[in-house]
C-alpha positions as CSV (number, residue, x, y, z in Angstrom):
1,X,24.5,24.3,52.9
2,X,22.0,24.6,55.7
3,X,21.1,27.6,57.6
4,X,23.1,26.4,60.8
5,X,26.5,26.1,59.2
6,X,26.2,29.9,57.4
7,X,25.5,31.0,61.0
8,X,28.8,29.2,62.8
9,X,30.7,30.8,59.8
10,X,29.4,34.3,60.0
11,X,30.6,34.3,64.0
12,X,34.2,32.6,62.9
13,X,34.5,35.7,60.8
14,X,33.5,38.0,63.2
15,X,36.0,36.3,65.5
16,X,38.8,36.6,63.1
17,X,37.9,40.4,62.5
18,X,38.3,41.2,66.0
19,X,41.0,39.3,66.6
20,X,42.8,41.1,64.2
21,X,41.5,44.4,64.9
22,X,43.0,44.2,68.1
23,X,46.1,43.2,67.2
24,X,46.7,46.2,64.8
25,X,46.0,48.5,68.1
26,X,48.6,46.2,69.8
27,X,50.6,46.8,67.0
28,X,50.5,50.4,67.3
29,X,50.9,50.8,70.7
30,X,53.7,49.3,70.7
31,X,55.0,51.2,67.5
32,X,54.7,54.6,69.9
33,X,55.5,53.2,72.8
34,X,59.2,52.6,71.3
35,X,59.2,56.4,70.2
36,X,57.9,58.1,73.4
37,X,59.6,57.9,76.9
38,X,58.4,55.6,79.7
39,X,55.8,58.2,80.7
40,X,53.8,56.9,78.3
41,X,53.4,53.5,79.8
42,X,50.6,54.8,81.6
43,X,48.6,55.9,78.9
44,X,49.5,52.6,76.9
45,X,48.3,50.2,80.1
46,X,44.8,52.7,80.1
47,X,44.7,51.7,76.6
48,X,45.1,48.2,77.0
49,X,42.2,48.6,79.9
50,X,40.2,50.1,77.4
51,X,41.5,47.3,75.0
52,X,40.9,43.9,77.7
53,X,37.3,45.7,78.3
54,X,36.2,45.9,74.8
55,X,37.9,42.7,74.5
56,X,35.5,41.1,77.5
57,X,32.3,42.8,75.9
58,X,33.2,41.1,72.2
59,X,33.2,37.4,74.5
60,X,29.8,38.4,75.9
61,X,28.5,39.6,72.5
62,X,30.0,36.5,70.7
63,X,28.9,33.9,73.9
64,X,25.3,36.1,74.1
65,X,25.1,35.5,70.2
66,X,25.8,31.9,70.5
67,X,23.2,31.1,72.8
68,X,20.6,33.0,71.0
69,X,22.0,31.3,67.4
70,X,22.0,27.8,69.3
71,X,18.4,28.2,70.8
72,X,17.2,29.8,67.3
73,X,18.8,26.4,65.5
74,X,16.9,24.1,67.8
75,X,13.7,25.8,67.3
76,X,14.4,25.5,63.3
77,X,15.6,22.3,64.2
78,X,12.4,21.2,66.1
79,X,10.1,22.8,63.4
80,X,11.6,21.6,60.3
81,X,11.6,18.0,62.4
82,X,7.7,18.6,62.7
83,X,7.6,19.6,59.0
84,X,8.9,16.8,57.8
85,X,6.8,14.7,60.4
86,X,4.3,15.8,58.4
87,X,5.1,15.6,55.0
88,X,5.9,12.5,55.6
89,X,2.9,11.3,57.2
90,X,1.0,13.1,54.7
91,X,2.9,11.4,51.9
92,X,2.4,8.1,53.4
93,X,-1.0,8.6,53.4
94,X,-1.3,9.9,50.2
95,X,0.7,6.8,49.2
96,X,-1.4,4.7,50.6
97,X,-4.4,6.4,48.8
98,X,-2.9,6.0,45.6
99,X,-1.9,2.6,46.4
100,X,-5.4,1.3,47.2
101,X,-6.6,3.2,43.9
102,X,-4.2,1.5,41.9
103,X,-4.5,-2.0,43.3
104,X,-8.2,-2.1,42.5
105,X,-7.6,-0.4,39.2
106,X,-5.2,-3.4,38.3
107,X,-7.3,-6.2,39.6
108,X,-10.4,-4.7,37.6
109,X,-7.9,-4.1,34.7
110,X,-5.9,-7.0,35.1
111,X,-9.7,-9.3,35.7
112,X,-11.1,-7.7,32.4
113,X,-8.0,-8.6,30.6
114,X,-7.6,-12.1,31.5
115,X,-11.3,-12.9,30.6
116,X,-10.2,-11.3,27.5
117,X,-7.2,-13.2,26.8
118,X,-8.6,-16.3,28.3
119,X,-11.9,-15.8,25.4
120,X,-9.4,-15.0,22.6
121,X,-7.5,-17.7,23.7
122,X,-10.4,-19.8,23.5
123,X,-11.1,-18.9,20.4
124,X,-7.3,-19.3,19.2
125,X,-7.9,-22.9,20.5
126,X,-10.8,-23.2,18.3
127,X,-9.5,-22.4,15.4
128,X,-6.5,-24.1,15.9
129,X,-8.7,-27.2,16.5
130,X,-10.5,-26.9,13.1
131,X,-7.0,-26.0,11.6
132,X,-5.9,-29.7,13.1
133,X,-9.1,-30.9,11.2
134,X,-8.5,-29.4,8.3
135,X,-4.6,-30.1,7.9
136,X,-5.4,-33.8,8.6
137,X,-8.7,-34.1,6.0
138,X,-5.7,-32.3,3.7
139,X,-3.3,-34.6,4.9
140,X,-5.8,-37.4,3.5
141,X,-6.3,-35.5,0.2
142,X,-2.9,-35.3,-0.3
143,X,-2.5,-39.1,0.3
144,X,-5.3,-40.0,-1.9
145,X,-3.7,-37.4,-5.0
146,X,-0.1,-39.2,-4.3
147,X,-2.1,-42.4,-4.6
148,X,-3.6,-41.1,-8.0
149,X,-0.6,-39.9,-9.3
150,X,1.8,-42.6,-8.7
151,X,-1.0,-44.5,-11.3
152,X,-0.3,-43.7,-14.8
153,X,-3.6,-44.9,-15.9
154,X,-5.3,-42.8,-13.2
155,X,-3.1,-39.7,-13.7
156,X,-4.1,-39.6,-17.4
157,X,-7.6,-39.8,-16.7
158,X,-7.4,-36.9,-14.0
159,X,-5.6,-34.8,-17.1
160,X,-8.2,-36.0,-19.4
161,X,-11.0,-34.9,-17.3
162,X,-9.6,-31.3,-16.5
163,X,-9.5,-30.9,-20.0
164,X,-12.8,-32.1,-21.3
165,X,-14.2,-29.6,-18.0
166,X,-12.4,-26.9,-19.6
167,X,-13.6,-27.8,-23.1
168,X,-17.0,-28.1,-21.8
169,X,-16.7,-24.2,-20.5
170,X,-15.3,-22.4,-23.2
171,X,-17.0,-24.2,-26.5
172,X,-20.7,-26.2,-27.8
173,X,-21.0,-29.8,-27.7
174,X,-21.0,-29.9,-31.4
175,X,-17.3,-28.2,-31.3
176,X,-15.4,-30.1,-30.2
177,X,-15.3,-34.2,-30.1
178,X,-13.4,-36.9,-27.1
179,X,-11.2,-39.7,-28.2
180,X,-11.0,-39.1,-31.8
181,X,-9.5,-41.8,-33.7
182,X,-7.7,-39.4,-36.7
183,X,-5.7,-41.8,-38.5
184,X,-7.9,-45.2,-39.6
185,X,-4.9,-47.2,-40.5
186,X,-3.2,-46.7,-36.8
187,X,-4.3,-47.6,-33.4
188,X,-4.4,-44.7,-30.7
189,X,-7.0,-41.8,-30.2
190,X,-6.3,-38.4,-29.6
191,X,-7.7,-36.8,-25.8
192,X,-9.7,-34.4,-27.3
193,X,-10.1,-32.7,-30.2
194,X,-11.7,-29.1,-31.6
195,X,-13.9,-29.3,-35.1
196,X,-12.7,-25.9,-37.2
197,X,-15.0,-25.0,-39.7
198,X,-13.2,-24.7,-43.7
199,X,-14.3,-22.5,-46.7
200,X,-16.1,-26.1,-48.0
201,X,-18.6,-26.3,-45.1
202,X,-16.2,-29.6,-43.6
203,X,-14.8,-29.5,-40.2
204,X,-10.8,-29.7,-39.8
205,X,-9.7,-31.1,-36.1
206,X,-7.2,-29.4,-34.0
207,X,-5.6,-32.5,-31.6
208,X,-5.2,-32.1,-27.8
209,X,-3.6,-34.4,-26.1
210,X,-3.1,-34.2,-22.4
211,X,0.1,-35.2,-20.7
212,X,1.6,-35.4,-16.8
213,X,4.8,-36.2,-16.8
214,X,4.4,-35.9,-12.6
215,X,8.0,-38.2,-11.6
216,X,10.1,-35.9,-13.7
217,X,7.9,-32.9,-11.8
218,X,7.8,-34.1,-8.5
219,X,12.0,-34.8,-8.7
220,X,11.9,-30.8,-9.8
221,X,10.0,-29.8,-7.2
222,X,12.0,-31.7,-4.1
223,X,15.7,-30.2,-5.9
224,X,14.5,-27.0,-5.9
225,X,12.9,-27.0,-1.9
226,X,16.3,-29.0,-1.1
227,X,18.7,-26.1,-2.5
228,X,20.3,-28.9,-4.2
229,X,21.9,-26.9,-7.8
230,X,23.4,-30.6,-9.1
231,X,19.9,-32.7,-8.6
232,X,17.7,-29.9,-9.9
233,X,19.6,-29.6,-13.4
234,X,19.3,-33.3,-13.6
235,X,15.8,-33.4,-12.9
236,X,15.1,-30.4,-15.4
237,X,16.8,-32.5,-17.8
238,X,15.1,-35.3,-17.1
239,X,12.0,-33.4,-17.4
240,X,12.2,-31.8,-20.3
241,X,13.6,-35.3,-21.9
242,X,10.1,-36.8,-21.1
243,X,8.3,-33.3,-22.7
244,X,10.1,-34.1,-25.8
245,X,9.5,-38.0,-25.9
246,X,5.6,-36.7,-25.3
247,X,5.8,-34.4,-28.3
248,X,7.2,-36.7,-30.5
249,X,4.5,-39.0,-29.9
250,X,1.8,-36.6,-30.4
251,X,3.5,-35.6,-33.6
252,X,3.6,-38.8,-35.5
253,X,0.0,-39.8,-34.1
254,X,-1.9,-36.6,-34.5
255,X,-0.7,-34.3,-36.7
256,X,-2.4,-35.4,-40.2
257,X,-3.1,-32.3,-42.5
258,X,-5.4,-32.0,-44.5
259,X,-7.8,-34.0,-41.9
260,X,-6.2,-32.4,-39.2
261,X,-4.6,-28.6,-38.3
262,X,-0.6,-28.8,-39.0
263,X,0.0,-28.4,-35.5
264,X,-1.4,-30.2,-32.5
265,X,-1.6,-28.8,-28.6
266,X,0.1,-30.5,-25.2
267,X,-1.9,-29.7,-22.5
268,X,-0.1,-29.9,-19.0
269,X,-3.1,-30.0,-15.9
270,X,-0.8,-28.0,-13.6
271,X,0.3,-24.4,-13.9
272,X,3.5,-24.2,-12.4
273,X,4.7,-27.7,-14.0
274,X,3.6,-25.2,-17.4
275,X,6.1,-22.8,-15.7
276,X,8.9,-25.1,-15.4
277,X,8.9,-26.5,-19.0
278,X,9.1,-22.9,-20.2
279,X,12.2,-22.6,-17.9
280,X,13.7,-25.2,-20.2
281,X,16.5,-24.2,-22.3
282,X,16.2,-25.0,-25.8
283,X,13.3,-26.5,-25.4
284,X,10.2,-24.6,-27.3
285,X,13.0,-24.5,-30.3
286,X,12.6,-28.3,-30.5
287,X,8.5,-28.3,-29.6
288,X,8.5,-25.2,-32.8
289,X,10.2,-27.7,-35.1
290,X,7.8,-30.4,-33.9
291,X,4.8,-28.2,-34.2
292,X,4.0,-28.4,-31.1
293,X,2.2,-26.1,-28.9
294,X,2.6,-26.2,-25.2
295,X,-0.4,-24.8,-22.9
296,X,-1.0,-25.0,-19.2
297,X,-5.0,-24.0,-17.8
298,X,-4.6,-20.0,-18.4
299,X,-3.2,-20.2,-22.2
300,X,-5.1,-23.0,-23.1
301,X,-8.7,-21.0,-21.9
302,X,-7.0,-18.3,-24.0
303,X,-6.8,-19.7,-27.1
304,X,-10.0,-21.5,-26.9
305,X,-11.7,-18.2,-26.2
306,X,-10.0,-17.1,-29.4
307,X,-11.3,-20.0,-31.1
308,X,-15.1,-19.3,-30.1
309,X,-14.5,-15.5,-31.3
310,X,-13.7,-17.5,-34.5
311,X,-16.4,-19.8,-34.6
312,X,-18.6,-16.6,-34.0
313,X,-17.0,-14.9,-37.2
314,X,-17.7,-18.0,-39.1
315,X,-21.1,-18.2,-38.1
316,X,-21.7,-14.5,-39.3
317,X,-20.4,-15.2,-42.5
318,X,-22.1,-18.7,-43.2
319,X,-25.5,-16.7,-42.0
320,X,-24.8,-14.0,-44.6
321,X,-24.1,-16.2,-47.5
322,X,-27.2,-17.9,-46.8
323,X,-29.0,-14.3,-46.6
324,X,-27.7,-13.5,-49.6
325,X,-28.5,-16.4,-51.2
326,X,-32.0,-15.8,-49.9
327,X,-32.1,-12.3,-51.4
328,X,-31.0,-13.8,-54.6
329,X,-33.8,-16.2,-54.6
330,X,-36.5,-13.2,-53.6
331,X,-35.3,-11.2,-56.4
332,X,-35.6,-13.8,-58.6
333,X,-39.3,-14.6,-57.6
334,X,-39.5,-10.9,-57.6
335,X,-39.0,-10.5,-61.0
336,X,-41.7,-13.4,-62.2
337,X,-44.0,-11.8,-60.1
338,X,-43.5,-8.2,-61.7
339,X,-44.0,-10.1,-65.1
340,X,-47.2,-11.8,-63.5
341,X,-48.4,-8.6,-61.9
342,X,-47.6,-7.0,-65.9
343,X,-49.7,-9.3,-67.7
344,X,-52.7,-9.7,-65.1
345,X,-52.8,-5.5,-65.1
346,X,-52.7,-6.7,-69.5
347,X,-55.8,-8.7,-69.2
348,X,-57.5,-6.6,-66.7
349,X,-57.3,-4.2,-68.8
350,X,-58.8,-5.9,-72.2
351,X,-62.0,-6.7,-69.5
352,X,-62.5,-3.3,-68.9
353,X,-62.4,-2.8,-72.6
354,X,-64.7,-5.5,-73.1
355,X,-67.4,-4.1,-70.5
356,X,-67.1,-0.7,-71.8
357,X,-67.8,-1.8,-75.1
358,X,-70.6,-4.2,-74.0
359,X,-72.3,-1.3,-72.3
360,X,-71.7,1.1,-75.5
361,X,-74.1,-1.3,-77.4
362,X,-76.4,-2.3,-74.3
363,X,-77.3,1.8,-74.2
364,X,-77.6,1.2,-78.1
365,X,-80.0,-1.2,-77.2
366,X,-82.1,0.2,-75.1
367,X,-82.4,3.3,-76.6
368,X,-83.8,1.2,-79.9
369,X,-85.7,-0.4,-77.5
370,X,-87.3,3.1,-75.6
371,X,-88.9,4.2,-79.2
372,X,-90.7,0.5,-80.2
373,X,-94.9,1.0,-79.4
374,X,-96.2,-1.9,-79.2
375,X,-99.9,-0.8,-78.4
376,X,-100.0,-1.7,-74.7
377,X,-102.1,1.0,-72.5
378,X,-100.3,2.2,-69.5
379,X,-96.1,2.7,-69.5
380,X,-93.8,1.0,-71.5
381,X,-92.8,-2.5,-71.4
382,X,-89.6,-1.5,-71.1
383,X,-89.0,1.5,-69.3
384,X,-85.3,2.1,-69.6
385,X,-83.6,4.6,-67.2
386,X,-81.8,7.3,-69.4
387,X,-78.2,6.6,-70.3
388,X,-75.5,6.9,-67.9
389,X,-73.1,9.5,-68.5
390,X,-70.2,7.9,-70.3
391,X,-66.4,7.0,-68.6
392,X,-64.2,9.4,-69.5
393,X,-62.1,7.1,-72.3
């Protein structure tokens, strides 16, 4: 509500209050005018003079106040107009301050940012671009594997070689042997195959043969990405059909005790095809019965890092049965040599009994000798020293 309007309603009210003040004189005039005679009209119309002149001084004061609230509101009027005229000019300008400031800010900002992106972006290119490279020298890797794999001849040679690699990591040449033919009378060679050491110093041979059943795998592999339930138990079965067919063979080729272990090893390349003949049911029942063991890359390092710990142990103990064979030997050289060293301290012994008693009669000698004159001027002949004092005997 603005100064203005509080003033128009402060002089309504003042309005109203005279207005009604003089209608409550009216009011009693007339109230004693009914109980006095008619000489009282003339006092009543001196009154209402009195009444019409105080009446005519309110409508000065009220018209008087009017003017002056009417001139004071254009005054407000023209100085809040200035006011504003310059708050707003001010603003603008300030505005247009800001407005400059923040346009240069944002084309520095937005500049720096842009040669930012546009490097980043550059560099996204990039190695997208190499990505592109490396996707399509993939793409040709993968071609040539499919190519190797869909060649059974190929495929078991790529198994073979992971396996003689791992072989060649974890144990010695001279522990292990490649394509060994383990029974004379039938045709076939096992992949690879470990030499154990028995108690009678020969070698007993552990079989590894490596198999890739990659069709049954590969049939797995698209159910499973296809979230087709039906085709993926069929190609389990089918899978684990093949494992079976493997292990048979392996078990009627390789598995020849006492020249060979009483079981023989399956080794599958490829870790996850590992996995997914473990997800078999039923089936490491029938590979147990078959005396078969299964082993992808990680088990297979595993056990042949328990078979070097065993080859150490057997090492240690051939070494000390040759030691103590050694010591056996040394004692018994020992002893011939105390008996040696027994008689040669025997005869040293008689010797120095001999010399003792050769010297005995030698000082006998001489001192027969000392008393013979044989008439020669000058000293003796034989001038003996005196006798040595005797070894205490």
């Amino acid at each position: 509500m603005t100064e203005k309007t509080l003033i128009l309603i402060c002089l309504a009210l003042l309005v109203l209050c005279v207005a009604l003040l003089f209608a409550l004189l009216l009011k009693k005039e007339k109230t004693a005018a009914e109980t006095k005679n008619d000489g009282g009209m003339d006092a009543l119309k001196e009154k209402m003079d009195k009444l019409g002149g105080i009446a005519d001084y309110t409508n000065k004061s009220i018209t008087s106040l009017g003017s002056m609230t009417e001139y004071r509101l254009n005054n407000m009027q023209k100085t809040m107009t200035d006011q504003l005229r310059y708050v707003v000019e001010n603003n603008q300008r300030s505005l247009d301050e800001i407005r400059r400031t923040v346009d240069t800010k944002l084309s520095e900002t937005l500049e720096t940012k842009l040669t930012e992106s546009y490097a980043v972006i550059q560099q996204r290119l990039e190695a997208v671009y190499r990505g592109i490279g490396e996707v399509q020298s993939l793409a040709a890797s993968v071609s040539d594997i499919k190519k190797v794999f869909s060649n059974v001849k190929l495929r078991g040679t790529w198994g073979e070689t992971q396996l003689g690699a791992l072989l060649s990591q974890m144990l010695a040449p001279n522990q292990y042997a490649a394509s060994v033919k383990l029974n004379p009378l039938a045709d076939g060679m096992v992949d690879f195959a470990v030499l154990l050491p028995d108690k009678n110093g020969s070698c007993v041979y552990l079989p590894i043969d490596s198999k890739f059943p990659v069709e049954e795998y590969q049939r797995l592999i698209d159910a499973e990405n296809a979230c087709n339930r039906e085709a993926e138990e069929k190609a389990m079965r089918n899978l684990g059909r093949a494992v079976k067919l493997q292990a048979e063979s392996i078990a009627s080729k390789y598995i020849l005790p006492p020249r060979t272990t009483d079981f023989a090893v399956m080794y599958l390349p490829i870790e996850s095809l590992y996995a997914e003949v473990l997800k078999i049911p039923d089936l490491s029942e029938y590979l147990s019965l078959r005396r078969i063991l299964v082993c992808g890359p990680t088990n297979l390092s595993a056990l042949l890092s328990t078979l070097q710990t065993g080859f150490k142990v057997s090492a240690i103990e051939r070494r000390s049965q040759e030691l103590w064979q050694l010591l056996a030997v040394f004692k018994h050289e020992f002893g011939k040599f105390t008996d040696v060293l027994e008689k040669t301290q025997k005869k040293l012994q008689e010797a120095q009994d001999t010399i003792e008693t050769a010297a005995g009669r030698t000082r006998a000698i001489a001192k027969k000798l000392k008393n013979v004159d044989l008439g020669v001027p000058g000293d003796n002949l034989l001038d003996f020293p005196d006798d040595p004092p005797e070894s205490g005997r």
